[in-house]
C-alpha positions in Angstrom: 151.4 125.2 130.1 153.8 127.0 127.2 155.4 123.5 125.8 154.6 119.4 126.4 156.6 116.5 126.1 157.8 115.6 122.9 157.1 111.9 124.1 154.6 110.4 122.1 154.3 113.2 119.1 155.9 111.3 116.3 154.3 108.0 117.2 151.4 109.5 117.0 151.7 111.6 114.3 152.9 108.6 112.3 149.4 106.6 113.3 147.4 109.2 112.3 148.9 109.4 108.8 148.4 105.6 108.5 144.8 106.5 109.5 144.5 108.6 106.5 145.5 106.3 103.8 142.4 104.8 104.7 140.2 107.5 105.5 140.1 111.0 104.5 141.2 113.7 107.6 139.4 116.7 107.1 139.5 118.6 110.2 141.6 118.4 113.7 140.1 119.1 116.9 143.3 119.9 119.2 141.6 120.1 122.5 143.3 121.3 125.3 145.6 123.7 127.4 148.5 124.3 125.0 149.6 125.9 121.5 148.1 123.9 119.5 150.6 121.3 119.1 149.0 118.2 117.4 147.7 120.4 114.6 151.2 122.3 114.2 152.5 118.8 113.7 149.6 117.1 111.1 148.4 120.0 108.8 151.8 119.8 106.6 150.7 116.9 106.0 147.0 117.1 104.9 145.6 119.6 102.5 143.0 122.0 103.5 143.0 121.3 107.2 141.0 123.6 109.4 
């Protein structure tokens, strides 16, 4: 599957960041068929992401 629905994304893109003002992120597991969409979207946002 090239692409996904955008559905979804932002919202939860926008929960995870909330998530991180309370707890450090320091790694992403993006598990799936795909580009690697969910990390192409967080690791702007969080230094030294893997």
């Amino acid at each position: 599957m090239p692409t996904s629905s955008k559905y979804g994304k932002l919202y939860t893109a926008l929960m995870i960041n909330k998530l991180a003002e309370l707890v450090p992120i320091n790694s992403i597991l993006d598990v799936g068929v795909g580009e690697g969409t969910y990390f192409n979207i967080l690791s702007p946002y969080f230094e030294n992401i893997k």
